[in-house]
C-alpha positions as CSV (number, residue, x, y, z in Angstrom):
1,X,-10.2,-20.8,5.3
2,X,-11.9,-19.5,8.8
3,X,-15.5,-20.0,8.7
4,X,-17.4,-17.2,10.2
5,X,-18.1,-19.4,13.1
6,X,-14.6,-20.0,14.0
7,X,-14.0,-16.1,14.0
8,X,-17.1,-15.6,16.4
9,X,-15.4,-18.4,18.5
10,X,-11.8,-16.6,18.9
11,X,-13.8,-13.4,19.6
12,X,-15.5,-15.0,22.2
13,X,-12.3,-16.6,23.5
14,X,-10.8,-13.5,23.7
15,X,-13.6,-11.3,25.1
16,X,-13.3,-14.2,27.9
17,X,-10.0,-13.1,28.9
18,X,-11.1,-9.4,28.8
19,X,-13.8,-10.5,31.3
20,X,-11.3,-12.6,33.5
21,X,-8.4,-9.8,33.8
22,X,-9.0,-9.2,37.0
23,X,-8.1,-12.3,38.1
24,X,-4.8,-14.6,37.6
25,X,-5.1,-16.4,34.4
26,X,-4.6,-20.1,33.8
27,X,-4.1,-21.9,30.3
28,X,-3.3,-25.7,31.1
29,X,-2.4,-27.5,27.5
30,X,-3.1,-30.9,28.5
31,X,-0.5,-32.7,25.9
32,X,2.6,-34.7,27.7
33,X,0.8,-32.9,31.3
34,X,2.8,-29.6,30.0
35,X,1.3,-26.7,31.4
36,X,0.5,-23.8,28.5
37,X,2.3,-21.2,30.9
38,X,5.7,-23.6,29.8
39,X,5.2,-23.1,26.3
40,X,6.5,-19.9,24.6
41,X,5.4,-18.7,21.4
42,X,8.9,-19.7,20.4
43,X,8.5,-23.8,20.9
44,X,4.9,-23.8,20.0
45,X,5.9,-21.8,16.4
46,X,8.7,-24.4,16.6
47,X,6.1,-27.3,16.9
48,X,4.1,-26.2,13.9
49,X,7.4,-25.1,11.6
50,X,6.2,-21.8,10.9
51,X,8.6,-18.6,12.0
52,X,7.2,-15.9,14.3
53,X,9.4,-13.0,14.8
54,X,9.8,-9.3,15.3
55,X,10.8,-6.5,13.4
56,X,14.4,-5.3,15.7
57,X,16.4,-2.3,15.6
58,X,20.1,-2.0,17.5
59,X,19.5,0.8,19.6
60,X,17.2,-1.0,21.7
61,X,18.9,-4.6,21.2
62,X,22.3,-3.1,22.7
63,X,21.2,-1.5,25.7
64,X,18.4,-3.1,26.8
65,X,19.2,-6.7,29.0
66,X,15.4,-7.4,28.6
67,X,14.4,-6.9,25.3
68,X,17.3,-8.8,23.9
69,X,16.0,-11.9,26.6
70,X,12.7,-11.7,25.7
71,X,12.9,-11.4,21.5
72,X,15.1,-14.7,22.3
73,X,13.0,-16.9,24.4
74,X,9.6,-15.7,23.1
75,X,10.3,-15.7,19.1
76,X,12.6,-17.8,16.2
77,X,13.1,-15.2,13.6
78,X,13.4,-11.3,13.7
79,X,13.6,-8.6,10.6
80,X,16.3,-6.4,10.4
81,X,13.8,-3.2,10.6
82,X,16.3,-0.6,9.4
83,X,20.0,-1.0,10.1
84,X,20.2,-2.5,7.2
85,X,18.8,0.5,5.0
86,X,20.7,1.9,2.2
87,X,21.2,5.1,4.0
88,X,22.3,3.1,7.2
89,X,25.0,1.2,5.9
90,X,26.0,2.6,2.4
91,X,25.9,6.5,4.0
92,X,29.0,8.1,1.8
93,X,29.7,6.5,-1.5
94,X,32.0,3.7,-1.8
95,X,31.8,3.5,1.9
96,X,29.7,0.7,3.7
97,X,29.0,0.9,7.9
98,X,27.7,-2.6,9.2
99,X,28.8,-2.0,12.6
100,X,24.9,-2.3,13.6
101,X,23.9,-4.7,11.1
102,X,26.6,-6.8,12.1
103,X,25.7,-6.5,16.1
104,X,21.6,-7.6,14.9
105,X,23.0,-10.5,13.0
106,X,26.1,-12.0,15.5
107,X,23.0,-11.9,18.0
108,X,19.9,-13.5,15.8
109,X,22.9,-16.5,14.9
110,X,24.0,-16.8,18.9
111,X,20.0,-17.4,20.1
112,X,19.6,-19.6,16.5
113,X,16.9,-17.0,15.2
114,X,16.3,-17.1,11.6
115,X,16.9,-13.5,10.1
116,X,14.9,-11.8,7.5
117,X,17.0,-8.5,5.3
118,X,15.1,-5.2,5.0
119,X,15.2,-3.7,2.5
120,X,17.8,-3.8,-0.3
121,X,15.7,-1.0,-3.1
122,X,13.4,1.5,-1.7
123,X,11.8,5.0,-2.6
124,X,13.2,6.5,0.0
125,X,15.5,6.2,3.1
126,X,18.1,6.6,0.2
127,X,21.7,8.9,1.5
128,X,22.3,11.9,-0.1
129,X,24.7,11.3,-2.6
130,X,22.0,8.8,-3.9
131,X,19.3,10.9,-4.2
132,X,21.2,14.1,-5.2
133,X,23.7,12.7,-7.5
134,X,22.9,13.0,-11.0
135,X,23.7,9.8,-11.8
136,X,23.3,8.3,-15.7
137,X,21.2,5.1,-16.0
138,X,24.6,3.2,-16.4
139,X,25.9,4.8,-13.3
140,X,22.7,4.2,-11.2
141,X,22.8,0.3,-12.2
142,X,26.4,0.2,-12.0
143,X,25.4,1.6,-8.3
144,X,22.8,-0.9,-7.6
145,X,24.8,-4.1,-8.7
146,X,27.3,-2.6,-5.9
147,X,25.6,-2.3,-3.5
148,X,23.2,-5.6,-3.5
149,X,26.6,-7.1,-4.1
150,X,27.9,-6.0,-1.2
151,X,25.2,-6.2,1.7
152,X,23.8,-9.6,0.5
153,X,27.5,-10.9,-0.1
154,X,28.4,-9.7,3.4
155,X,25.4,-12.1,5.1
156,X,25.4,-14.9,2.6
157,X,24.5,-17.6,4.7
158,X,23.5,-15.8,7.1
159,X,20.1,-13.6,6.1
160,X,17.9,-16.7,4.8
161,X,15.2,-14.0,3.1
162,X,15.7,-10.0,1.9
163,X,12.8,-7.6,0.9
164,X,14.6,-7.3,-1.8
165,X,12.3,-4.2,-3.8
166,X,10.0,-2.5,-1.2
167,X,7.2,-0.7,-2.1
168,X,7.1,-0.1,-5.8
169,X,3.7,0.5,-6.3
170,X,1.0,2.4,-6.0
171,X,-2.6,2.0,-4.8
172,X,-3.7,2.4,-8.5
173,X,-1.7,-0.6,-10.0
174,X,1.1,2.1,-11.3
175,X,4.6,2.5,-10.3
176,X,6.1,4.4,-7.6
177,X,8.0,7.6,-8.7
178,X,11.5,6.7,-7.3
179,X,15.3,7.6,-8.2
180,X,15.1,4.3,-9.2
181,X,12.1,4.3,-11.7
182,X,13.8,7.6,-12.8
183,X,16.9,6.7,-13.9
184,X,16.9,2.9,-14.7
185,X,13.2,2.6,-15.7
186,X,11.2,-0.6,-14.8
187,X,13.9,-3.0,-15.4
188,X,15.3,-1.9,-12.1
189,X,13.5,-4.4,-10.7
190,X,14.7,-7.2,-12.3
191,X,17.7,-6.4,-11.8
192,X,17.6,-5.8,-8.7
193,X,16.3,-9.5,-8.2
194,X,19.5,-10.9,-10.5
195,X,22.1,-9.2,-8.2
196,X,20.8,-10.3,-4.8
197,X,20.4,-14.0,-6.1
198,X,24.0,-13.6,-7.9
199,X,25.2,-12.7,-4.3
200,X,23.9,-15.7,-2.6
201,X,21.9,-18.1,-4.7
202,X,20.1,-20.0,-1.7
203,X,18.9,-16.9,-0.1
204,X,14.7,-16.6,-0.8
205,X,14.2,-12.8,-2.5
206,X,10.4,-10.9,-2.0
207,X,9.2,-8.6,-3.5
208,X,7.4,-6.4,-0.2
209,X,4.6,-4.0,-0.2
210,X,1.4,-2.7,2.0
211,X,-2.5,-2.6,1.1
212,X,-1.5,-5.9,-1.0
213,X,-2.5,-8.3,1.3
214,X,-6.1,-8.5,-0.5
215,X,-7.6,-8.4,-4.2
216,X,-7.0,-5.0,-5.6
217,X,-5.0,-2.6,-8.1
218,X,-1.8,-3.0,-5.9
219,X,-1.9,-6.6,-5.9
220,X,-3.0,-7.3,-9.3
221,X,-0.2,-5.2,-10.5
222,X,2.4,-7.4,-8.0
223,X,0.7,-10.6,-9.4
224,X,0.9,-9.5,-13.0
225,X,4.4,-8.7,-12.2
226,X,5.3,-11.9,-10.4
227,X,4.1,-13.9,-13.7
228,X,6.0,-11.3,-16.2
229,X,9.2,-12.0,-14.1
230,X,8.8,-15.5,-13.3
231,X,8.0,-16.3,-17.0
232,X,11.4,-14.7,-17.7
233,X,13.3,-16.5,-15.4
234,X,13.8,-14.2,-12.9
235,X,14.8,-15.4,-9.2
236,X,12.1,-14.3,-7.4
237,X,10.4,-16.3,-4.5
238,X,7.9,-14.8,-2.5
239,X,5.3,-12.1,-1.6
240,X,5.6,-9.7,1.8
241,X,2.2,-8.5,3.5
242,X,3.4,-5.7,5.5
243,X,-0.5,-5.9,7.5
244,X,-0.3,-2.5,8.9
245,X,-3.8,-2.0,10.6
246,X,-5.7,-0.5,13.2
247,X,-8.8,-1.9,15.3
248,X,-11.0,-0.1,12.8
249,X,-9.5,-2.1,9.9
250,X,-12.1,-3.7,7.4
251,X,-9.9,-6.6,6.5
252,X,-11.8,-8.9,4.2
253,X,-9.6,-12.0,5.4
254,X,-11.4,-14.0,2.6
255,X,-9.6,-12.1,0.1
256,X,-6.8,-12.6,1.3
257,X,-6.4,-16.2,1.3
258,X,-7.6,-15.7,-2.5
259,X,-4.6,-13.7,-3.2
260,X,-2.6,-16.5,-1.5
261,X,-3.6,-19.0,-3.0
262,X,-2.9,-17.1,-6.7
263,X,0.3,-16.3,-5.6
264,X,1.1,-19.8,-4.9
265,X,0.1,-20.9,-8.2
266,X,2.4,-18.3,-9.5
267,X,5.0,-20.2,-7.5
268,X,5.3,-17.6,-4.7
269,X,5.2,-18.2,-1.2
270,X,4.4,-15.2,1.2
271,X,5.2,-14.2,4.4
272,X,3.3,-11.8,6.9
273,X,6.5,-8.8,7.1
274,X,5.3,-5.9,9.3
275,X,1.9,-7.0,11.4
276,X,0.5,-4.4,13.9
277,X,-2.5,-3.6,14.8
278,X,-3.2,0.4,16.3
279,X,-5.5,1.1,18.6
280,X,-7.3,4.5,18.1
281,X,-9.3,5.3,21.3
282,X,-7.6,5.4,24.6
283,X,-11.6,6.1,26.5
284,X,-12.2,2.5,25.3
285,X,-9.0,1.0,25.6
286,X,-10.2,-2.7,27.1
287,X,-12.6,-3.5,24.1
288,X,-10.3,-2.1,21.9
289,X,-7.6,-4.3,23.3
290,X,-9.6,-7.3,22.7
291,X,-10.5,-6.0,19.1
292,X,-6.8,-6.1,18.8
293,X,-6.7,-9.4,19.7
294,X,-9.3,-10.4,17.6
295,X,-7.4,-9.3,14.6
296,X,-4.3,-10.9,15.3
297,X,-5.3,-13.9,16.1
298,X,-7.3,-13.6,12.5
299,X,-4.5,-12.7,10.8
300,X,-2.0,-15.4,12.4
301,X,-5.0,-18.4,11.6
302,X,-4.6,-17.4,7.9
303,X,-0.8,-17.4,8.0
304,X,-0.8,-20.7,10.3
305,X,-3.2,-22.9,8.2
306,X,-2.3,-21.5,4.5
307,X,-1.2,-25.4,3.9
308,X,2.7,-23.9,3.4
309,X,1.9,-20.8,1.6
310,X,2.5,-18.6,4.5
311,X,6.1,-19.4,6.2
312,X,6.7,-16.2,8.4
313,X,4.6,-14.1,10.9
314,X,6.8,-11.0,11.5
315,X,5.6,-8.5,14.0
316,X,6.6,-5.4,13.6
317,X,8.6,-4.4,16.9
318,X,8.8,-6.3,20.2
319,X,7.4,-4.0,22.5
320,X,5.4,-1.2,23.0
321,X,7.7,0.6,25.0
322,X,9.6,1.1,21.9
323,X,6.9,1.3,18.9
324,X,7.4,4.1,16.4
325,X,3.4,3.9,17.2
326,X,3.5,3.9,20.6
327,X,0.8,5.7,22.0
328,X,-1.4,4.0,19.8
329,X,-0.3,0.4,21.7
330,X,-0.3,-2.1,18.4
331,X,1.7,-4.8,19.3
332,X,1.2,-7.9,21.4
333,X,3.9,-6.9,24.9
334,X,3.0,-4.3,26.2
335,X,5.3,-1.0,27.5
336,X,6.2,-2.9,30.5
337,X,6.8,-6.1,28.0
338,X,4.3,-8.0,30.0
339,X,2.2,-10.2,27.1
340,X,-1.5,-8.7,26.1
341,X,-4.7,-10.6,24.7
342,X,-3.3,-10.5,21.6
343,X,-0.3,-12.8,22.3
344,X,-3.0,-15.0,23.9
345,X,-5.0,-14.8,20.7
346,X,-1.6,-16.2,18.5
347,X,-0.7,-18.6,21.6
348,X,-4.5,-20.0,20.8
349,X,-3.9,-21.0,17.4
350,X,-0.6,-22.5,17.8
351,X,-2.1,-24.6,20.4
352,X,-5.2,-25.2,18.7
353,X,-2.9,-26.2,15.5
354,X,-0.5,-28.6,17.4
355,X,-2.9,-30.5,20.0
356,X,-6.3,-31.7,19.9
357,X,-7.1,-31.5,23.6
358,X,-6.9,-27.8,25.1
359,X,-8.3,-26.7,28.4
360,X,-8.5,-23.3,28.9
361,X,-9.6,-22.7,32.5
362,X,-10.1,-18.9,34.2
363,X,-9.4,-18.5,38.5
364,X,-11.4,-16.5,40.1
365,X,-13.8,-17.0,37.2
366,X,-16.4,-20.1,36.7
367,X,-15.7,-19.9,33.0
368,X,-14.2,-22.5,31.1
369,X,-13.7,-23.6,27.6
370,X,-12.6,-27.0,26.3
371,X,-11.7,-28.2,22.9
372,X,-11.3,-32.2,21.9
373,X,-12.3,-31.8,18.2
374,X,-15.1,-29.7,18.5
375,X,-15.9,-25.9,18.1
376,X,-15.1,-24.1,21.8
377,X,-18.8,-22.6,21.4
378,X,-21.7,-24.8,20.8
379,X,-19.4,-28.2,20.9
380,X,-20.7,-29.2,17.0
């Protein structure tokens, strides 16, 4: 749990940078005389056997030299962020396109990144013939059994983890309204669970939402759930925070690792799934930045020192350049995919996880910071 102290600490750490941006930046890591600069994000997650990742779609993976170099030297996982939607590859019924899926997975195996599947059962990004086809409850499970047959069968072996239901709540506790809901009632669920494990039994199947990361309606109605289908046997394994935020974000990162550590005593593991952070006013871009930084450095220290409840950090998108939010700048390369503060701020903790002597030095700047055991403020 990160005492109050430790979050002024990172703030200060990262308002440090913001101060020293005008001139070059060192970060020496003085383990085995490795410089920090020689560690990516990729060996250090490496290091401390936790996944970070981004969220990757084809269009930008197949004709772009340096996002596909940069997803593969900086990161060891990436989620499948919609070429793998029922409407993407199951677009005419009976009929399954995986020409993009395939291209995303043939390249995630080739640079040895684990892959995460998203997302099997939705509300929506559903084809037409899905949504407008009249189907009987028979029919519609008939039509889900296919279709998690299919996708998961294709990649078993391959996909380690699917989102296998997505989103089936609402922020009251109640369920979505959904084709699925409609037609097959609750159960759908379940079942949808049954089919992707039937497909391949050793992939991990989560259940993946937003606003659930804390303690409220939402995620009392996922936990209740969780218990009801784990106490019937049901193959489920783990919980998705999706973590969409801005800088303006009240996150009460307290209640999160309460909701954690419930979850893992329902026998759940979780993983972060779709972390941004927006920012919201361009006129004070440089403290927002390091606001931003702030918050994702939070937000990785919970995932990072969960003791094994948190196993992924997924980012969701690579670059700027390419966010569906991109004007509002929220993730950690920037549009020229040069790294910002807030790949410093998750570079800190990895560090800070795996060695016990840092030195953080700043040139041009008399301002250093050193770590051996103690706290990078007041050294107690």
């Amino acid at each position: 749990m990160m005492s109050k102290l430790r979050r002024f600490n990172l703030f200060i750490f990262v308002t440090v940078i913001v101060v020293a941006s005008s001139g070059a930046l060192l970060l020496q890591l003085t383990n085995g005389d490795k410089k920090l600069s020689d560690l990516t994000l990729r060996k250090l997650a490496d290091k401390n056997n936790i996944l970070v990742g981004a969220a990757v779609n084809y269009s930008k993976l197949s004709r772009d030299s340096t996002y596909r170099s940069l997803l593969a030297n900086e990161y060891n996982a990436l989620t499948i962020e919609n070429d793998i939607k029922f409407s993407r590859v199951h677009p005419i019924i009976g009929t399954y396109d995986y020409t993009k899926a395939d291209a995303i997975v043939n390249y995630a195996i080739n640079n040895d990144l684990k892959i995460r599947g998203h997302t099997l059962v939705w509300h929506t990004s559903n084809p037409d013939w899905l949504q407008n086809g009249n189907f009987t409850k028979d029919e519609m499970i008939q039509i889900l059994r296919d279709h998690i047959t299919n996708v998961v069968g294709r990649y078993k072996g391959k996909i380690f983890a699917w989102d296998v239901v997505n989103e089936a709540f609402n922020e009251d506790g109640t369920y979505r309204d959904s084709i699925w809901l409609k037609s097959i009632g609750k159960e759908y669920i379940p079942l949808a669970f049954q089919f992707a494990h039937e497909a391949d039994p050793n992939a991990l199947l989560f259940y993946n939402d937003y606003s659930n990361e804390g303690i409220n309606p939402k995620s009392n109605a996922i936990y209740n759930l969780v218990r009801e289908l784990k106490g019937k046997g049901t193959p489920i394994h783990g919980i998705g925070f999706q973590m969409h935020f801005s800088v303006n974000s009240d996150i009460n990162y307290k209640k999160i690792e309460e909701n954690m550590r419930r979850l893992k005593k329902a026998g759940m593991i979780v993983h972060f799934t779709e972390v941004d952070v927006k920012v919201t006013d361009l006129n004070k871009l440089p403290i927002q930045l390091t606001e931003q930084a702030v918050k994702y450095g939070e937000l990785f220290n919970i995932c990072l020192n969960s003791n094994g409840i948190c196993k992924a950090f997924i980012i969701w998108g690579l670059t700027d350049k390419y966010s569906s939010s991109a004007s509002a700048m929220p993730l950690i390369f920037d549009k020229y995919y040069k790294p910002k503060q807030s790949y410093l701020a998750i570079k800190n903790q990895l560090i800070n996880k795996s060695s016990s002597i840092i030195k953080y030095g700043l040139t041009k700047n008399s301002v250093y910071m050193k770590k051996n055991g103690m706290d990078l403020v007041n050294g107690s």
